[in-house]
N, C-alpha and C positions, 0 to 999 in steps of 0.2 A: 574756894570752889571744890567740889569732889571729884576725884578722878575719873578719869573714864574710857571706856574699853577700846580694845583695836577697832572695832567697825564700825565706830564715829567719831575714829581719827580726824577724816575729813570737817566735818563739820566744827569740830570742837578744838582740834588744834591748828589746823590749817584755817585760809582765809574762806569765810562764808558768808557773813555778812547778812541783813536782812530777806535778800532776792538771790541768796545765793547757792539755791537750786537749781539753778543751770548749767553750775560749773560742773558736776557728776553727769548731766546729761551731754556737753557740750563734751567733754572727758569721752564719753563713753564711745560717741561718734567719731571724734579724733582717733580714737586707739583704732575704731573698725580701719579706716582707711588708711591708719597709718600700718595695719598688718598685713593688708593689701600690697600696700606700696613697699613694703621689706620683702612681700612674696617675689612681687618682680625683679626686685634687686637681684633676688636671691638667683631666681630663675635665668637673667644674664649672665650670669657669674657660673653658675654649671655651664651655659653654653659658651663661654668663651674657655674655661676646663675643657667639655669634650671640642675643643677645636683644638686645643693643645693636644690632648691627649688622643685624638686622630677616633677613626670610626665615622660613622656616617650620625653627623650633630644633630639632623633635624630627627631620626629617631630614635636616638638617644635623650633627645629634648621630650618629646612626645612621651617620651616612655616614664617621665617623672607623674605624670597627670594619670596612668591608667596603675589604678589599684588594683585590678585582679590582676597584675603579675607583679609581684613587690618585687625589686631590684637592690642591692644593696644603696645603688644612686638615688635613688627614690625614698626610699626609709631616712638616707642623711639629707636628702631636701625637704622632707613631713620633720623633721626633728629640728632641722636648722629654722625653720618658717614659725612653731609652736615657739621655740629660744629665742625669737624675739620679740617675742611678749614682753619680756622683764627689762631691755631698754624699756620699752613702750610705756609700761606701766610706770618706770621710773620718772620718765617725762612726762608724764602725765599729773604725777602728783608735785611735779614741780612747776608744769605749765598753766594748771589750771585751779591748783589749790595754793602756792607758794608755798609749799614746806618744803622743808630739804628730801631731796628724791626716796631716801631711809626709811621716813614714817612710812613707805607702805610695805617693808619688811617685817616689821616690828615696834612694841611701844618702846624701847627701847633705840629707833632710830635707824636699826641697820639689822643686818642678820647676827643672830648670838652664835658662834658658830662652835664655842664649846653645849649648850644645849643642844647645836643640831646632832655633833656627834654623840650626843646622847641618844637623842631619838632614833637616830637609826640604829644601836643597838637594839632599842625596845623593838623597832619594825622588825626587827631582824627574827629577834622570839614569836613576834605572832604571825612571820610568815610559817615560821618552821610549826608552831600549833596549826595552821591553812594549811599545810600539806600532809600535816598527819590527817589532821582530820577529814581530807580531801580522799586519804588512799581508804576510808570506810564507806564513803559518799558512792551510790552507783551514777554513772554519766554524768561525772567529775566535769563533763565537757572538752572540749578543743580550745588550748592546743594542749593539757593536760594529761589528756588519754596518752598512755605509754604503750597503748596493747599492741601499737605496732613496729614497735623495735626501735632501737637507735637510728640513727640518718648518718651517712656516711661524711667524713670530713674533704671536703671540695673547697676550692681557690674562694666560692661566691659564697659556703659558709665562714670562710675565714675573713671575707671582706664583712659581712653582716656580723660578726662579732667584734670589728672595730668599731664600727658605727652605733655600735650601742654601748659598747665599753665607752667611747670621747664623746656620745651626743647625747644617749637616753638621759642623763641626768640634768643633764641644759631642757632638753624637750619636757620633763617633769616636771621642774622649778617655771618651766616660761607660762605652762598652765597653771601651776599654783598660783603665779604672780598676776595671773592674766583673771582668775576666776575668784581664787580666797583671796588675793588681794586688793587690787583693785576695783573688782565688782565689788566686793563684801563691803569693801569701803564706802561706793558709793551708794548701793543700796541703803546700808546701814545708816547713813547721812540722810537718805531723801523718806526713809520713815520714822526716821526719829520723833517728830512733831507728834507722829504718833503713840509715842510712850516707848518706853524701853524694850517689854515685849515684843510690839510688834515692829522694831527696831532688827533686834537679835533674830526672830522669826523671818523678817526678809534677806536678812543680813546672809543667814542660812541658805535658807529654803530658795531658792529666786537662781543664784548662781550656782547652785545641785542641778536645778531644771534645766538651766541654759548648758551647764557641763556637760549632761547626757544628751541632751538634744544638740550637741554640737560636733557629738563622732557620727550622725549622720542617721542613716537608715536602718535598724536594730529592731530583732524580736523581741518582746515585753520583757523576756528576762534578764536577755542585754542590758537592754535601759535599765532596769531597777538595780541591777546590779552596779551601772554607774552612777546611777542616785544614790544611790547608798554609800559607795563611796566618797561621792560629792558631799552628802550630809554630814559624814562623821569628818571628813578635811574641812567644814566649814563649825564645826562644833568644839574642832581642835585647834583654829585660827581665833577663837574667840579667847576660850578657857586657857588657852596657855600666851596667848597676846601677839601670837605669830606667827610667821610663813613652814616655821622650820619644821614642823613634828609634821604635816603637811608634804611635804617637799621630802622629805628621808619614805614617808611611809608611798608614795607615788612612786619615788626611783626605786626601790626596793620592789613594790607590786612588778614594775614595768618590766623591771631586771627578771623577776622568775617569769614572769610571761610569756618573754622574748626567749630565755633561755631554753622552757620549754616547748615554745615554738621549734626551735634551731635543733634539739637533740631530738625530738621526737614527731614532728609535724613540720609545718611549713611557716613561714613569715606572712604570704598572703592570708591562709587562714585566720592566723592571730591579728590580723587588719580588719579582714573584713569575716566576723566571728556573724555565723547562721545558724540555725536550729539550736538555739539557746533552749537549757535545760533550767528549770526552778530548781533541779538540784545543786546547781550552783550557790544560792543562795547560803545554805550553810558552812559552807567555807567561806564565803565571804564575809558574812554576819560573826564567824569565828575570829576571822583577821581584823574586823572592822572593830568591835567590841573588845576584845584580847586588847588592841594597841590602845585602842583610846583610853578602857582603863587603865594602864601601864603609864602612859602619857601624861594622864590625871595625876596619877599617883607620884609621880616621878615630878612633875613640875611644882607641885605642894611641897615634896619634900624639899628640892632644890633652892625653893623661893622664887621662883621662875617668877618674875613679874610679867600680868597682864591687862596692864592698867598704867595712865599715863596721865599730869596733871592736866585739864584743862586748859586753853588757850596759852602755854607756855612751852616754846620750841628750846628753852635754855633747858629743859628737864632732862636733855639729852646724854648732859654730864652726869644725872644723880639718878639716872633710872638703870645701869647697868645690873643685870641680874649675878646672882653669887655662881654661877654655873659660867 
């Protein structure tokens, strides 16, 4: 039988069976309430923290839920809640497809983790192309704009740069795992029937929509700007067979985002980003296109495999890539 791509893993190596369309749907509902039910954990667990850690708990609780004043407490409970996606996603594809939790890392089984530190090299080239190309762009956008000086170093900027040095990267990976993995998966499964195309096209397109319509309330160029990048993380989970090129170019985005929030703007801002400019667009389509070619290129040369035999969970041994 001929091998086949990361995003119908599900269906092809895992258990599917003739009726077995409902396991992606039943999968999908699971993970909603299972990320619910992590938020509440989560949210006990800060408030028995701030009872330790003294101050007055019920507005320190409260103060995790209101976004227009991002806190450093607040940023590690949005970051801790996204991170755990990737349990979720793991049990999932072991609850409800029975493969081993790995296939929705990679065809390969798990994450390759000498390709990932490839890719974030390559992320790393096309942020620094985005930021050149960004300082030609008029109204580069917030938090970018630099016109108004540095920000001075304070205790709650020192605290907001831990939290994103030990979390952003968890928080990155949990959306990866939660959007190009396990949706891609399941989409990619429940239109297969339909031909390959329109397999790849849902596999795509479907969890780009839900990615951007998932940070919430945003002006057009917001959104397009996170479609976009949702498109090229789901074009780069296919063509290279995995989470990882995905996951370095996200923690990298989020890292100068945040960075330049923290040196020149504010954290609230960069949460909840308003009067979005179209001129963003081409820094973005710079970063977006620069990596993915790089990515392309880079996984060809490597032999980065992204493809996996059908219905054979032993391939685990003999699919390891030369990277």
């Amino acid at each position: 039988m001929s091998p086949v791509e990361y995003h119908v893993v599900q269906r092809y190596v895992g258990r599917w069976g003739p009726t077995g369309w409902w396991r992606p749907l039943a999968g999908l509902l699971t993970g909603v309430i299972l990320m619910l039910l992590a938020q509440f954990v989560l949210l006990v667990g800060f408030m028995a923290f701030f009872l330790v850690d003294g101050g007055d708990v019920a507005d320190r609780t409260s103060a995790l839920s209101d976004t227009s004043h991002v806190t450093p407490s607040l940023l590690a409970y949005l970051n801790l809640s996204l991170a755990a996606a990737i349990p979720v996603a793991l049990f999932l594809t072991w609850a409800f497809h029975r493969m081993p939790p790995g296939w929705v890392c990679s065809v390969a089984g798990r994450l390759r983790w000498r390709w990932m530190a490839v890719t974030f090299g390559l992320a790393f080239v096309a942020l620094v192309a985005t930021v050149i190309v960004g300082s030609f762009v008029p109204a580069a956008g917030d938090p970018a704009d630099s016109s108004g000086g540095l920000n001075s170093w304070t205790d709650t900027l020192r605290d907001f740069v831990v939290v994103i040095v030990l979390l952003t990267p968890l928080q990155a990976a949990g959306e990866e795992f939660a959007f190009r993995g396990y949706l891609t998966q399941a989409f990619g499964g429940l239109f297969a029937a339909f031909g390959p195309r329109a397999s790849r096209a849902a596999a795509v397109l479907l969890p780009a929509v839900l990615f951007a319509l998932a940070h919430g309330a945003q002006d057009a160029p917001v959104f397009v700007d996170r479609l976009a990048f949702g498109l090229v993380a789901g074009v780069l989970v296919i063509t290279t067979g995995g989470l990882e090129a995905g996951i370095a170019m996200h923690v990298l985005n989020n890292f100068l985002a945040y960075g330049f929030a923290l040196a020149f703007s504010d954290m609230t801002s960069a949460l909840n980003p308003t009067g979005g400019s179209w001129w963003t667009l081409p820094t973005t389509l710079t970063q977006s296109l620069v990596y993915l070619g790089l990515s392309i290129w880079a996984a060809r040369r490597l032999g980065v495999s992204n493809r996996v035999e059908r219905g054979s969970v032993s391939v685990l041994e003999r699919s390891e890539p030369r990277v």
